[in-house]
PAGUKOL-283707 format. One record per residue: x, y, z of N, C-alpha, C, O in turn. Coordinates in steps of 0.1 Angstrom, whole numbers, padded with zeros to 4 digits, always signed. Layout:
XYZXYZXYZXYZ...
//
This chain:
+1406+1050+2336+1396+1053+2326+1403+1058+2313+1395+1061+2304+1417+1059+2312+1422+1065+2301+1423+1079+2297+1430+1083+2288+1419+1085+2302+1416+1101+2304+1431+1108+2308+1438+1104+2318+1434+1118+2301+1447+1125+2308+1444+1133+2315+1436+1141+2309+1448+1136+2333+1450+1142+2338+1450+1156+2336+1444+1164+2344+1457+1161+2325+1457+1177+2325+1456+1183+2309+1459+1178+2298+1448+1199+2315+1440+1201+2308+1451+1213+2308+1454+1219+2318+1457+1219+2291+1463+1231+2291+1457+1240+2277+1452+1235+2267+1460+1253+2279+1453+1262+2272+1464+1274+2272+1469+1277+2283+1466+1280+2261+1473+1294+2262+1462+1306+2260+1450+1306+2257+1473+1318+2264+1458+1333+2263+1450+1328+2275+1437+1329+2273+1453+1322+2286+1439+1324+2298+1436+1334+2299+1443+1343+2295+1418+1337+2306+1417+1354+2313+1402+1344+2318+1393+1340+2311+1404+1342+2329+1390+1339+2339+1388+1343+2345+1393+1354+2347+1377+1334+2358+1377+1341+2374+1377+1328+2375+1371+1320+2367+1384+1325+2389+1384+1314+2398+1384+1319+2417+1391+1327+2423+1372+1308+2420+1369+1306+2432+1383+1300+2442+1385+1288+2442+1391+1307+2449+1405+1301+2451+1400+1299+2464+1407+1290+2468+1389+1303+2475+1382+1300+2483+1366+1304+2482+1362+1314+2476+1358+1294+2487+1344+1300+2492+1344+1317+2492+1353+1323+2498+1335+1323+2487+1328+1340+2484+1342+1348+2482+1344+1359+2486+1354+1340+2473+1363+1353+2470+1369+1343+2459+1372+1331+2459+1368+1354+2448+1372+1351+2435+1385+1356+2431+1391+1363+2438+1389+1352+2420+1406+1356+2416+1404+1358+2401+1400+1348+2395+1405+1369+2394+1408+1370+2381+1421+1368+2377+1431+1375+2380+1420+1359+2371+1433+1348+2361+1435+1361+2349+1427+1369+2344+1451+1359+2346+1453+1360+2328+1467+1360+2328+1475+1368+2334+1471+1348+2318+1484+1342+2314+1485+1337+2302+1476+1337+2294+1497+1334+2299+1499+1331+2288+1493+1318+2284+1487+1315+2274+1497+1312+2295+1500+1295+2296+1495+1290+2309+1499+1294+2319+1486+1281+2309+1479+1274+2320+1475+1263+2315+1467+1261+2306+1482+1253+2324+1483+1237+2326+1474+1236+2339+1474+1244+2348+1465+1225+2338+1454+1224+2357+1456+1206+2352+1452+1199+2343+1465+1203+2364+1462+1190+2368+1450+1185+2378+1447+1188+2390+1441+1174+2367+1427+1175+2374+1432+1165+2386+1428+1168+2397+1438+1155+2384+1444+1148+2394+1447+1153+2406+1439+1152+2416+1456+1158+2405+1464+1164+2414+1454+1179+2425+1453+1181+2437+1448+1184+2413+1442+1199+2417+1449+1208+2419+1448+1215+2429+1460+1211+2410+1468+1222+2407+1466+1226+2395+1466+1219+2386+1465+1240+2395+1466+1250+2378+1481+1258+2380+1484+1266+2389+1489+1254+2371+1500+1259+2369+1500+1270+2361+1496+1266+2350+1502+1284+2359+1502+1296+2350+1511+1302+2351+1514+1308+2361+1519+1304+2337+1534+1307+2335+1530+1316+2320+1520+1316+2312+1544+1326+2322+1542+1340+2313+1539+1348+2316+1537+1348+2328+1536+1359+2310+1526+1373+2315+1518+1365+2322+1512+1355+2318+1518+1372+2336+1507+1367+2344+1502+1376+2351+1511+1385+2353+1491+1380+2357+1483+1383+2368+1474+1382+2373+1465+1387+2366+1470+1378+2387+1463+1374+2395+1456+1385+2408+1462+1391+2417+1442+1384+2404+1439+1399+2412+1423+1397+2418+1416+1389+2412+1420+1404+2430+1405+1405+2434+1404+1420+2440+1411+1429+2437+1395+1421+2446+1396+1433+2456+1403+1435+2463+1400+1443+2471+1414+1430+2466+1419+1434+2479+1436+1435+2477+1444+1441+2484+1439+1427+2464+1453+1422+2462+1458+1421+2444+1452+1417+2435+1465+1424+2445+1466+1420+2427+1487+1415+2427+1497+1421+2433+1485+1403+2418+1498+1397+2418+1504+1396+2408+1501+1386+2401+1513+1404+2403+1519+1401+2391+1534+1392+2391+1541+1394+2401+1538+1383+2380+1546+1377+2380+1548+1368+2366+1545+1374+2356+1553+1356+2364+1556+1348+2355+1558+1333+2358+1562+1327+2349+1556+1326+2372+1551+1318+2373+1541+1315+2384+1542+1322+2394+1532+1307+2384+1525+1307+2398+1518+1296+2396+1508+1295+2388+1522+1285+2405+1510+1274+2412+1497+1277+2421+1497+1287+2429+1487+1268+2418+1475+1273+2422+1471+1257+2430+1470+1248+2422+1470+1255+2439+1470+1242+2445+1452+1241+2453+1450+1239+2465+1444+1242+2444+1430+1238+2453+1427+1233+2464+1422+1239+2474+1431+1219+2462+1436+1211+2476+1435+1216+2485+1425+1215+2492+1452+1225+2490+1454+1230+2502+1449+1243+2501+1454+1250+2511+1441+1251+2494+1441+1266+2494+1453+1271+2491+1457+1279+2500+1461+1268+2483+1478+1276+2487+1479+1281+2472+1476+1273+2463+1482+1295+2469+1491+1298+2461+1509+1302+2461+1515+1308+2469+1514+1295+2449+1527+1295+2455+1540+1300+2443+1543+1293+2433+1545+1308+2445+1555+1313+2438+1570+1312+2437+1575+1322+2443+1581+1302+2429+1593+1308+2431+1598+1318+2426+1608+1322+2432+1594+1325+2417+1598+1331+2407+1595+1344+2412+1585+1346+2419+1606+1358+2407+1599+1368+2413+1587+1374+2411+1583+1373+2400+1580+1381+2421+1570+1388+2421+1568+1397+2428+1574+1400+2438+1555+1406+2421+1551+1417+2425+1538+1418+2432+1530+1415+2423+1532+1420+2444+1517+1421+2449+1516+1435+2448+1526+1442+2446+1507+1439+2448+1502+1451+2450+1484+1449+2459+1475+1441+2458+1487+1460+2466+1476+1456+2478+1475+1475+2478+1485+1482+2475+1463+1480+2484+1460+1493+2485+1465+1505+2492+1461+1516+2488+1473+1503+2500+1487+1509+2507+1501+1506+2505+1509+1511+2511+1503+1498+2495+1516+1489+2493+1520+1483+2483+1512+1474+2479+1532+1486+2477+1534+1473+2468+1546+1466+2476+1555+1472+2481+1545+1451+2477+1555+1436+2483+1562+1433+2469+1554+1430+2460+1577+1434+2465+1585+1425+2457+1591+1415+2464+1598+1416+2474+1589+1404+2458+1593+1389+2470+1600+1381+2458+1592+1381+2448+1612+1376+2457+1617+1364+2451+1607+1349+2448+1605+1341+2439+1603+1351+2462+1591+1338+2467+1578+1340+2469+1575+1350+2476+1573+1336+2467+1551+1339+2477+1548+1325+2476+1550+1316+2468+1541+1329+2490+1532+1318+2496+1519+1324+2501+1520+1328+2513+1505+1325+2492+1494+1328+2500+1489+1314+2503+1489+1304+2496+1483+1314+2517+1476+1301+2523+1463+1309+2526+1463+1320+2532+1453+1303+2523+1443+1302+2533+1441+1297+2547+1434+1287+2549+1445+1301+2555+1446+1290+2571+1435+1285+2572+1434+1274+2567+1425+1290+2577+1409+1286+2580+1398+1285+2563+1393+1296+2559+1398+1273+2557+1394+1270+2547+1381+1276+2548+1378+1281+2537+1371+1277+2557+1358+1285+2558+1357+1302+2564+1347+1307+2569+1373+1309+2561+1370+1324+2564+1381+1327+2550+1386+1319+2543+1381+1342+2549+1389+1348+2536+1398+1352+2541+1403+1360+2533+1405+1350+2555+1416+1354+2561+1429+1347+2550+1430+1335+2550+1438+1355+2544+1448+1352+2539+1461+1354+2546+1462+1364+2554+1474+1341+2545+1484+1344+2553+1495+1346+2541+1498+1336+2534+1501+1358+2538+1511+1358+2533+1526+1352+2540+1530+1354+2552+1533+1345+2526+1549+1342+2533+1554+1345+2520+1551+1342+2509+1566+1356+2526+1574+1364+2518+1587+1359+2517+1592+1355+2527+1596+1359+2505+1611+1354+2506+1620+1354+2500+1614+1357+2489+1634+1354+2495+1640+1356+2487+1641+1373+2482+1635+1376+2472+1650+1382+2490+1648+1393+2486+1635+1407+2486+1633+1416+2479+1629+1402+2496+1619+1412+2497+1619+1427+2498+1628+1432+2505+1611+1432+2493+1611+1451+2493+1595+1455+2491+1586+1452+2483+1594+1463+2501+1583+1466+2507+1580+1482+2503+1588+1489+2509+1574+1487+2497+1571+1499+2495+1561+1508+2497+1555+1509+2486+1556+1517+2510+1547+1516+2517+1541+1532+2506+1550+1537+2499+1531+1536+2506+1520+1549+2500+1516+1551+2506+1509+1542+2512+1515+1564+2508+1512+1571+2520+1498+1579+2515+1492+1587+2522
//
């Protein structure tokens, strides 16, 4: 149809549905979303946060598709007992119809637990 595939914008700050009844508030510098594909790419000041988890970093793939968010670059989670620094992240959704998240951690991990 002639149409390009991808749609980019600098200064994001949204919310996105990354599964069914759980939302993600976006804000980056820089965000590329391949409609093709169904990936949003967001690179720069970045972070990604809901109730339960908040992700700071400077690069991060967003893959609709598979439910997967995916990180090389380092990063910081923060979750309510803890902050995770990981070289790598991988959140998956396993079961596409529950909000069960599976983290994979890598590249230098440090774990810092609050008591």
């Amino acid at each position: 149809n002639g149409n390009l595939p991808i749609i980019s914008s600098d200064n994001v700050i949204g919310t996105i549905a990354f599964v069914p009844d759980m939302l993600i508030k976006i804000k980056a510098e820089r965000a590329d979303f391949n409609t093709k594909n169904n990936l949003m790419n967001l690179k720069g000041e970045l972070k990604l946060e809901n109730e339960v988890f908040k992700l700071i970093g400077s690069s991060i793939t967003i893959d609709f598709g598979k439910n997967i968010i995916n990180s090389n670059k380092r990063i910081k989670m923060i979750l309510p007992n803890s902050e995770i620094e990981a070289g790598k992240i991988q959140v998956i959704n396993v079961d596409k119809k529950d909000e069960n998240l599976k983290f994979l951690l890598d590249d230098g991990v440090r774990l810092k637990y609050l008591l």
